[in-house]
CHARMM internal coordinates of N, CA and C (Angstrom, degrees):
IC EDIT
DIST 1 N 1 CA 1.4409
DIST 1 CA 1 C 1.5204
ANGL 1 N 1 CA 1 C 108.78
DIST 1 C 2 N 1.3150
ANGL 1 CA 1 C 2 N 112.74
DIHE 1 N 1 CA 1 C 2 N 130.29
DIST 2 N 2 CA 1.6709
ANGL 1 C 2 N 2 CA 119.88
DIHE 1 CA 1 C 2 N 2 CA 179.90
DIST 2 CA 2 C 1.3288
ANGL 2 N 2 CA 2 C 102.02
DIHE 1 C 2 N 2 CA 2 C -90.14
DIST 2 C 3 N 0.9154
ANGL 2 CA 2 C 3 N 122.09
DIHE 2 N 2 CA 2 C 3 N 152.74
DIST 3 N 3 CA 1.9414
ANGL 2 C 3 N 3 CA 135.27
DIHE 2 CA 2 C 3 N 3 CA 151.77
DIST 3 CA 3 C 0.9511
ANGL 3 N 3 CA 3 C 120.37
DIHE 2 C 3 N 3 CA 3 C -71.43
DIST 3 C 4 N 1.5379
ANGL 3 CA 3 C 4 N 145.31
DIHE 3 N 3 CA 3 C 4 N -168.51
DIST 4 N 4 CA 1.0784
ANGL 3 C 4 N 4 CA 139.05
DIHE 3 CA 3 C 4 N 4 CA 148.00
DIST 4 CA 4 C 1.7209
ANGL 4 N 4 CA 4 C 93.62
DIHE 3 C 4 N 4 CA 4 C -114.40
DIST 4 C 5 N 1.2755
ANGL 4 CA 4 C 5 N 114.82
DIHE 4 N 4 CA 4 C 5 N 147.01
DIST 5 N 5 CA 1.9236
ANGL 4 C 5 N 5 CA 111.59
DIHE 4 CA 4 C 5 N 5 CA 176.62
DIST 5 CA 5 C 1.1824
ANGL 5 N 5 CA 5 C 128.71
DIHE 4 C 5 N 5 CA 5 C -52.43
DIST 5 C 6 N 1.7343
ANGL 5 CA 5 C 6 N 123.56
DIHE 5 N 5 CA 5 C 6 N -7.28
DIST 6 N 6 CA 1.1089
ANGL 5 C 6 N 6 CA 144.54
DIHE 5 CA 5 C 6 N 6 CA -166.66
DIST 6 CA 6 C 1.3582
ANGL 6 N 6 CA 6 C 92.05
DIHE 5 C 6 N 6 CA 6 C -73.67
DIST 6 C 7 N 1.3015
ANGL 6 CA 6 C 7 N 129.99
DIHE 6 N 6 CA 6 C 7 N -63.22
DIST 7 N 7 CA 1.8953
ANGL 6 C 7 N 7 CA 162.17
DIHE 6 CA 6 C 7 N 7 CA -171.60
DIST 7 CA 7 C 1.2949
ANGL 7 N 7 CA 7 C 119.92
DIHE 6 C 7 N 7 CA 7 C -76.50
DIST 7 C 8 N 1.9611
ANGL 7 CA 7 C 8 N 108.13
DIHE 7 N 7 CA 7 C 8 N -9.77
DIST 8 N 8 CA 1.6347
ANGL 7 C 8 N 8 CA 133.72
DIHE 7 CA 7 C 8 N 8 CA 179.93
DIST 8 CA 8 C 1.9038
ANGL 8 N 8 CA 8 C 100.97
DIHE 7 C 8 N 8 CA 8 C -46.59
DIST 8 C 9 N 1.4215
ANGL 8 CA 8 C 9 N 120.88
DIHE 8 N 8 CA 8 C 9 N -65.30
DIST 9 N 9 CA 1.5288
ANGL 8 C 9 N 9 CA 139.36
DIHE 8 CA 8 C 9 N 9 CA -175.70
DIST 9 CA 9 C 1.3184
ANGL 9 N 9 CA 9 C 113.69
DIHE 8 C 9 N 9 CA 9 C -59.73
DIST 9 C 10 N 1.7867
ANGL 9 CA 9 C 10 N 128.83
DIHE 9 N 9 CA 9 C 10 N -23.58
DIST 10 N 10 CA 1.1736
ANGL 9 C 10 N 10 CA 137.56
DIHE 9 CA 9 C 10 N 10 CA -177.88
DIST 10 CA 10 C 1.5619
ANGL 10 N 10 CA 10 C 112.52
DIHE 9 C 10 N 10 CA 10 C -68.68
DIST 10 C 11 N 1.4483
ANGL 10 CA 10 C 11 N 123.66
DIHE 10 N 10 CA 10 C 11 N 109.38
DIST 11 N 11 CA 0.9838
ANGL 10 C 11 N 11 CA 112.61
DIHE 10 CA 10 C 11 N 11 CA 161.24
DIST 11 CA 11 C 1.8313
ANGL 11 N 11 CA 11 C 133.82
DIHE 10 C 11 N 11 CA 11 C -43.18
DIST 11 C 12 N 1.3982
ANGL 11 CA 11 C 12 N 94.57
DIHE 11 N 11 CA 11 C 12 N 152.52
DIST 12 N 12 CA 1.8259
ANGL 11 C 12 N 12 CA 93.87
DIHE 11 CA 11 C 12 N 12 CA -175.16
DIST 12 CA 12 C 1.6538
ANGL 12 N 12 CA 12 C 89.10
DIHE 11 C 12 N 12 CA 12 C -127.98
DIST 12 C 13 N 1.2131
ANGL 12 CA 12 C 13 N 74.92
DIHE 12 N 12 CA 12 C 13 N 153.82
DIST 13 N 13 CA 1.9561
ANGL 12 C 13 N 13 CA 101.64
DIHE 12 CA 12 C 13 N 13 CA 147.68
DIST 13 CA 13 C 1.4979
ANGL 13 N 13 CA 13 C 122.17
DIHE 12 C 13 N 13 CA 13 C -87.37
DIST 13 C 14 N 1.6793
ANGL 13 CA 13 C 14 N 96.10
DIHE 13 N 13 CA 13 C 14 N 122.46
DIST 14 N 14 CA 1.4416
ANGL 13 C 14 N 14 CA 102.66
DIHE 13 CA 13 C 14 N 14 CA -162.09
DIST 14 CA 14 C 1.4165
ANGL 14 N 14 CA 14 C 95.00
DIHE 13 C 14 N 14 CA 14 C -79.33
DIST 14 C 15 N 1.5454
ANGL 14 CA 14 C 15 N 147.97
DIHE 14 N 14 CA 14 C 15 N -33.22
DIST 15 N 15 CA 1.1689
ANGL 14 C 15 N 15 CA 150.12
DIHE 14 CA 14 C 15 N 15 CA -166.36
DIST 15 CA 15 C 1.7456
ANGL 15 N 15 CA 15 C 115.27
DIHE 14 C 15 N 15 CA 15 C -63.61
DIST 15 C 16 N 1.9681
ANGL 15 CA 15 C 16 N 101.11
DIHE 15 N 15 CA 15 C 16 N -40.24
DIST 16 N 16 CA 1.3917
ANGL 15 C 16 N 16 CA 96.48
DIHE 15 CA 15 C 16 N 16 CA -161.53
DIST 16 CA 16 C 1.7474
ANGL 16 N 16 CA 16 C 97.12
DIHE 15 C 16 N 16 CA 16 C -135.13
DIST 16 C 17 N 1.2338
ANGL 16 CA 16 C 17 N 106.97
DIHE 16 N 16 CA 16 C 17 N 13.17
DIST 17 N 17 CA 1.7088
ANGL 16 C 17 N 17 CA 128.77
DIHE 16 CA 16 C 17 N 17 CA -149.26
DIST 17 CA 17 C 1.2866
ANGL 17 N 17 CA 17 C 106.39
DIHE 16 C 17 N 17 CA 17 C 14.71
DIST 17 C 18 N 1.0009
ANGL 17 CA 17 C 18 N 129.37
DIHE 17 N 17 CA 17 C 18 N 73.20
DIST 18 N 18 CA 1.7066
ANGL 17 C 18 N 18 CA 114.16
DIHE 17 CA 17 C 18 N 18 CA 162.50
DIST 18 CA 18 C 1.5599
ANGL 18 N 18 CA 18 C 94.02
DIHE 17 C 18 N 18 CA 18 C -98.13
DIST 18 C 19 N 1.3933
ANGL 18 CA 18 C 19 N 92.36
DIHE 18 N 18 CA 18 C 19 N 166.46
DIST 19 N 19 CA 1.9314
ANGL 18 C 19 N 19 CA 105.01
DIHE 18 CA 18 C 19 N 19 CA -169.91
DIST 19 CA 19 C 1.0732
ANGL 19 N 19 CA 19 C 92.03
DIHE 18 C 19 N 19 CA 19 C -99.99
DIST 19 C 20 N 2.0770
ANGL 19 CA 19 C 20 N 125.97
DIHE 19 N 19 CA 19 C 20 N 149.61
DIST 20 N 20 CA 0.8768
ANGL 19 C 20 N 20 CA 140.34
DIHE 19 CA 19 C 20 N 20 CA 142.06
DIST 20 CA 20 C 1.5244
ANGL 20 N 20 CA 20 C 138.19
DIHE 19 C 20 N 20 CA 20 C -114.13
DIST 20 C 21 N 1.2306
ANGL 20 CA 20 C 21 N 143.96
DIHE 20 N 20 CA 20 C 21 N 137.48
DIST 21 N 21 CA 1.1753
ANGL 20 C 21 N 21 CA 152.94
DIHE 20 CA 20 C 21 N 21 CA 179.66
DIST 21 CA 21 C 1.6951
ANGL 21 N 21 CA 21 C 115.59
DIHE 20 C 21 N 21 CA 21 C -20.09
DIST 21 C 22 N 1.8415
ANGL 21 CA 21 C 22 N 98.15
DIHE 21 N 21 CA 21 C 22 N -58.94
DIST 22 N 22 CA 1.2900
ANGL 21 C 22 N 22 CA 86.45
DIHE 21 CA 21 C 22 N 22 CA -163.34
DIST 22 CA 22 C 1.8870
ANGL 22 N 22 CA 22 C 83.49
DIHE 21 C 22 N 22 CA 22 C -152.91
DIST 22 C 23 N 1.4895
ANGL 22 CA 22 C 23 N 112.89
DIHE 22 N 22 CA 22 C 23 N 176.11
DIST 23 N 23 CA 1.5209
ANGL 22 C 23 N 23 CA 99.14
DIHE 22 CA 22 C 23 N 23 CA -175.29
DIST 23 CA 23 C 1.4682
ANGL 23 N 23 CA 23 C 110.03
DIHE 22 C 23 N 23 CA 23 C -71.23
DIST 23 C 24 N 1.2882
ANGL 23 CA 23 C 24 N 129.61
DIHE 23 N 23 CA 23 C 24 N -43.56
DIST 24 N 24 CA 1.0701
ANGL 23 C 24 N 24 CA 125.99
DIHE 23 CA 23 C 24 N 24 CA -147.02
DIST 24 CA 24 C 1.9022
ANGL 24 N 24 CA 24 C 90.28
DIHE 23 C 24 N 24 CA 24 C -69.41
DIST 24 C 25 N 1.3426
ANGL 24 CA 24 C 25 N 128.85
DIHE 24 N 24 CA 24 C 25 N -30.33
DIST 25 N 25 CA 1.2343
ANGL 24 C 25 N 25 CA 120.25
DIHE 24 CA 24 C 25 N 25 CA -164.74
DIST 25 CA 25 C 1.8594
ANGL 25 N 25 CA 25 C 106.30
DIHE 24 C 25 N 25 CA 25 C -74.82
DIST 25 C 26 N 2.0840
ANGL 25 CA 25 C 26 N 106.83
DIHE 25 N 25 CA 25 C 26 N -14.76
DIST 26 N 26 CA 1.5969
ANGL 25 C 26 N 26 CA 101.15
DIHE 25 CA 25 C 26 N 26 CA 176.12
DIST 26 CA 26 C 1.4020
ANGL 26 N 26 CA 26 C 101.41
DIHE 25 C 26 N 26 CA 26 C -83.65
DIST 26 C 27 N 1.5668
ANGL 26 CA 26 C 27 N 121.52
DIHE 26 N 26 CA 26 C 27 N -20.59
DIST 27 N 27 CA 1.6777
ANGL 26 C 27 N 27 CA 92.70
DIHE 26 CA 26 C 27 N 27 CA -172.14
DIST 27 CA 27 C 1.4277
ANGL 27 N 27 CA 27 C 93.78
DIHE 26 C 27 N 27 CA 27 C -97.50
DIST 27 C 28 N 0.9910
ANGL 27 CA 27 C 28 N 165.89
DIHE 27 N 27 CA 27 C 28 N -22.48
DIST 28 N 28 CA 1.6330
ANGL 27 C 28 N 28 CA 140.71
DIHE 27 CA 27 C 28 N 28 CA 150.61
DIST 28 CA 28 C 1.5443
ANGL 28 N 28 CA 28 C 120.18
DIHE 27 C 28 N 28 CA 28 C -35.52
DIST 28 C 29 N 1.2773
ANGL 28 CA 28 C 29 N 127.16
DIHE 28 N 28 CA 28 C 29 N -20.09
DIST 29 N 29 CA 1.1119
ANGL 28 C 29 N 29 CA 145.83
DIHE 28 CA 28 C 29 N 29 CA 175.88
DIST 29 CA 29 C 1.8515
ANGL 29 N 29 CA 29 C 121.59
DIHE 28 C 29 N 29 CA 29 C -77.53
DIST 29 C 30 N 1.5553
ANGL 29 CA 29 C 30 N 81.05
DIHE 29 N 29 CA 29 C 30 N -43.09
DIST 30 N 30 CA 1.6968
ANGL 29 C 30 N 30 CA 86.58
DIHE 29 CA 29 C 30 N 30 CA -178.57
DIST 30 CA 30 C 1.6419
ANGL 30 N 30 CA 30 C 89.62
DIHE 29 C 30 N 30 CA 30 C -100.08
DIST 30 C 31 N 1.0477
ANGL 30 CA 30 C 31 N 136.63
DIHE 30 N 30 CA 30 C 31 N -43.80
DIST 31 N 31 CA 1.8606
ANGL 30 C 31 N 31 CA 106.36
DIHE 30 CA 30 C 31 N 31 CA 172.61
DIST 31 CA 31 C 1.4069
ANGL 31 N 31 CA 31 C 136.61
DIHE 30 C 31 N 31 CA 31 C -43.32
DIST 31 C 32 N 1.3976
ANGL 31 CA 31 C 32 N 92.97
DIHE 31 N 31 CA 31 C 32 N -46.61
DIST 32 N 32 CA 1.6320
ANGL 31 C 32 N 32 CA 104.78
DIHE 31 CA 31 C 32 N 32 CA 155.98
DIST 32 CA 32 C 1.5103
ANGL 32 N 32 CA 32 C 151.29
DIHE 31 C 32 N 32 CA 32 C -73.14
DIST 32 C 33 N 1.3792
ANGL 32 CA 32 C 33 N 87.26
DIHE 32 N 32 CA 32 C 33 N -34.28
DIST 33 N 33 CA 1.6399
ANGL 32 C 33 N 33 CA 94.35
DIHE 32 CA 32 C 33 N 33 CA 166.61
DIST 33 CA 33 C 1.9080
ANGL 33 N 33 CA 33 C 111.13
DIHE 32 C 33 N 33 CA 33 C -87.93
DIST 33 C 34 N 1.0737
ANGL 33 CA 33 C 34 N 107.46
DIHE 33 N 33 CA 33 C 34 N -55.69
DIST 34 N 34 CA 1.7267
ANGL 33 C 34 N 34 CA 127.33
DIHE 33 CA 33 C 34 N 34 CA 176.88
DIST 34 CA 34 C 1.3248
ANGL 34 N 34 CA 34 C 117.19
DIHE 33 C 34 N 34 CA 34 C -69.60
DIST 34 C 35 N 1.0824
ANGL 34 CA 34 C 35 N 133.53
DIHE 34 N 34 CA 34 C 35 N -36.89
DIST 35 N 35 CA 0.9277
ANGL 34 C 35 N 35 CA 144.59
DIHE 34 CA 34 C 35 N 35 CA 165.61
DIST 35 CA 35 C 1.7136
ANGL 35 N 35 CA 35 C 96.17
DIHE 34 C 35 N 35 CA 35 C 61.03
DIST 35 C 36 N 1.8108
ANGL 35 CA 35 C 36 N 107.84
DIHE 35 N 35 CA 35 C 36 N 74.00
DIST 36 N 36 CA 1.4254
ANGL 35 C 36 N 36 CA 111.84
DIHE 35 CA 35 C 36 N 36 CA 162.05
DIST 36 CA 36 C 1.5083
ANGL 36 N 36 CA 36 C 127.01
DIHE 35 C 36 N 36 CA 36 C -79.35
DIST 36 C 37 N 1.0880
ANGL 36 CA 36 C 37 N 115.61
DIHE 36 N 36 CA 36 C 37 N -24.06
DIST 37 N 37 CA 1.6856
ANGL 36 C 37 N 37 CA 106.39
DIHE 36 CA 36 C 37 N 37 CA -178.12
DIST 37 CA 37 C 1.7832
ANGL 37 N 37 CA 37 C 108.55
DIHE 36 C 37 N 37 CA 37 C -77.28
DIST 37 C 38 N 1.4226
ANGL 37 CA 37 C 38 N 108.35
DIHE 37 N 37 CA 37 C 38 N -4.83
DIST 38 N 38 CA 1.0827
ANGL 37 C 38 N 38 CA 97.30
DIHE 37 CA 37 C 38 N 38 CA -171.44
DIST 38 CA 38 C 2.0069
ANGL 38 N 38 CA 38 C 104.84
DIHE 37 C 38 N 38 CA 38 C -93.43
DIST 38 C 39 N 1.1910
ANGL 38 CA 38 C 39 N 95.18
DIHE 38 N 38 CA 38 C 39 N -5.73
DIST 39 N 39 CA 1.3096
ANGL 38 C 39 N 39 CA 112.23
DIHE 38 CA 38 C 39 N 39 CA 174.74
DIST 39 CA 39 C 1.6963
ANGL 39 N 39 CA 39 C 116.67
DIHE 38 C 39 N 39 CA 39 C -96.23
DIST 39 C 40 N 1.2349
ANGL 39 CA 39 C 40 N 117.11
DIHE 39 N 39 CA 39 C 40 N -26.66
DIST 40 N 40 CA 1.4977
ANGL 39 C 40 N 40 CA 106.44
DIHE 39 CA 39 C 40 N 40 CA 152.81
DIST 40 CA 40 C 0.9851
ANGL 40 N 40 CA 40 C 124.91
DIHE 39 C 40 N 40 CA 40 C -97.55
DIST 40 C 41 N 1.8366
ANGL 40 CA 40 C 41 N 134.88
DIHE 40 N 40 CA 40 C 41 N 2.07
DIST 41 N 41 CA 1.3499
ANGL 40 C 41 N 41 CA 105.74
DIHE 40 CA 40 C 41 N 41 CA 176.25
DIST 41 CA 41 C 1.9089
ANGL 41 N 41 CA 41 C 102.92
DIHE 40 C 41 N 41 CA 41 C -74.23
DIST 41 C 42 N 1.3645
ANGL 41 CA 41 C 42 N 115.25
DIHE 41 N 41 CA 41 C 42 N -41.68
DIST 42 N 42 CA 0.9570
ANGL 41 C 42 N 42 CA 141.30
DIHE 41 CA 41 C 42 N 42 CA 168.04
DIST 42 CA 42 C 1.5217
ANGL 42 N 42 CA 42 C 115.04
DIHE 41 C 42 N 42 CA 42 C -19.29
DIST 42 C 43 N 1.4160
ANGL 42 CA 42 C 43 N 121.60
DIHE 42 N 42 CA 42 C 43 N -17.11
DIST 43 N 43 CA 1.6558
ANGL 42 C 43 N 43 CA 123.16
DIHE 42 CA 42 C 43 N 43 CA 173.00
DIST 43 CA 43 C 1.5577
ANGL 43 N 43 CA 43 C 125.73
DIHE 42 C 43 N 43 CA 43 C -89.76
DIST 43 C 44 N 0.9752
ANGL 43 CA 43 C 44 N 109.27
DIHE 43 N 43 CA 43 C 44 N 137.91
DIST 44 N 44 CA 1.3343
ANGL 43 C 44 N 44 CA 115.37
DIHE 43 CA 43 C 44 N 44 CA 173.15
DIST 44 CA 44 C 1.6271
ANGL 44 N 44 CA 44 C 119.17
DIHE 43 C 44 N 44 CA 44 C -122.55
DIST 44 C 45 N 1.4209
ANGL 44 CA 44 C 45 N 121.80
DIHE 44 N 44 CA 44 C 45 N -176.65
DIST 45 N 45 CA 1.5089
ANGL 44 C 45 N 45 CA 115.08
DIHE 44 CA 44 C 45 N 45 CA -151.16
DIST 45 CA 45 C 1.3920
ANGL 45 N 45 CA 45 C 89.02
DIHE 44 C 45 N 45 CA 45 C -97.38
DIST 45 C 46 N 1.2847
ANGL 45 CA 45 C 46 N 122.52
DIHE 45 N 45 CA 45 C 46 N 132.01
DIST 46 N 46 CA 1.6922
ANGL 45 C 46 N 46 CA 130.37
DIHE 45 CA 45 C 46 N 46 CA 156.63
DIST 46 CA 46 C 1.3003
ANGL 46 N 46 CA 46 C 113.25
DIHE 45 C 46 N 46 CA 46 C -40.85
DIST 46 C 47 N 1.5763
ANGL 46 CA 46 C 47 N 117.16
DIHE 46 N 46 CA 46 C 47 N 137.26
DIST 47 N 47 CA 2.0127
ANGL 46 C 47 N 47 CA 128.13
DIHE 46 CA 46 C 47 N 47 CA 153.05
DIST 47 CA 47 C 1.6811
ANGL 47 N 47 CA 47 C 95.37
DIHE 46 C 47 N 47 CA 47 C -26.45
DIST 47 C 48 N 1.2166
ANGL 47 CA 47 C 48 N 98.30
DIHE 47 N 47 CA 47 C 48 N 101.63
DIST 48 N 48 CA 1.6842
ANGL 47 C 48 N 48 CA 94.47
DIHE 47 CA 47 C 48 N 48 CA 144.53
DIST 48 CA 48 C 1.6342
ANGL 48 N 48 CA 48 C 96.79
DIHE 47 C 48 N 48 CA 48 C 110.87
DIST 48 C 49 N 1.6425
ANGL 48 CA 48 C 49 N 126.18
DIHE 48 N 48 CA 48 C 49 N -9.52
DIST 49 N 49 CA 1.1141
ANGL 48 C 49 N 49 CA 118.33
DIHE 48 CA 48 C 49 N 49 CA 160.27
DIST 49 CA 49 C 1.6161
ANGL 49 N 49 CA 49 C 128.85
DIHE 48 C 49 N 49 CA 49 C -55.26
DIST 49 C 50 N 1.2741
ANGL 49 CA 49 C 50 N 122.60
DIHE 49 N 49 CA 49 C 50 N 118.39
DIST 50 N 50 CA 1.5110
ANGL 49 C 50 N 50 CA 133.75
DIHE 49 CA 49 C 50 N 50 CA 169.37
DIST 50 CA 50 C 1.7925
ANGL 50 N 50 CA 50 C 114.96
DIHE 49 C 50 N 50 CA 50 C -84.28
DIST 50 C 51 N 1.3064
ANGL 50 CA 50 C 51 N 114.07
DIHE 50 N 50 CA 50 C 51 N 124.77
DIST 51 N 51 CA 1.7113
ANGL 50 C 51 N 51 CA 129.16
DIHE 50 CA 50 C 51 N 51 CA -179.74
DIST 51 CA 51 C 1.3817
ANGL 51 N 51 CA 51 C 91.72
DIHE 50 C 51 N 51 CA 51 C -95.39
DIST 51 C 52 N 1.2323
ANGL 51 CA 51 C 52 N 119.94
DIHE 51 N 51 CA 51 C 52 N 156.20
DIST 52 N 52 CA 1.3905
ANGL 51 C 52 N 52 CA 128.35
DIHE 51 CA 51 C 52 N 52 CA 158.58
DIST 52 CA 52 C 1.5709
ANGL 52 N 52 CA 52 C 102.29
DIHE 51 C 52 N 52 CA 52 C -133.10
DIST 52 C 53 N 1.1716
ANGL 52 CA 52 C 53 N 127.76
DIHE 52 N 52 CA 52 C 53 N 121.63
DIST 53 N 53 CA 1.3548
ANGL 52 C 53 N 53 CA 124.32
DIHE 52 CA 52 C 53 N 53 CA -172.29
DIST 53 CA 53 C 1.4109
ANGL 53 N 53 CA 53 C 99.10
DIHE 52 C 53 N 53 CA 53 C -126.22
END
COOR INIT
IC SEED 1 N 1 CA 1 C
IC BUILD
């Protein structure tokens, strides 16, 4: 799908690309539709990860 250059600066959604206005209107978009935070709280540290605290 092309843009037109007018819509070039508009953020997208990389998952489903639809264009949005401004950022705050893509991450209300991807919490709700995608539901990303529910996908990072959800991680934990890989075999063999080192913390340094």
């Amino acid at each position: 799908m092309v843009l037109p250059l007018v819509d070039e600066h508009n953020p997208k959604c990389y998952m489903c690309h639809e264009g949005f206005k401004n950022i705050e209107d893509l991450r209300e978009h991807q919490d709700k539709v995608h539901n990303l935070n529910e996908q990072k709280s959800n991680r934990e540290p890989a075999p063999g990860d080192v913390s340094v605290f």
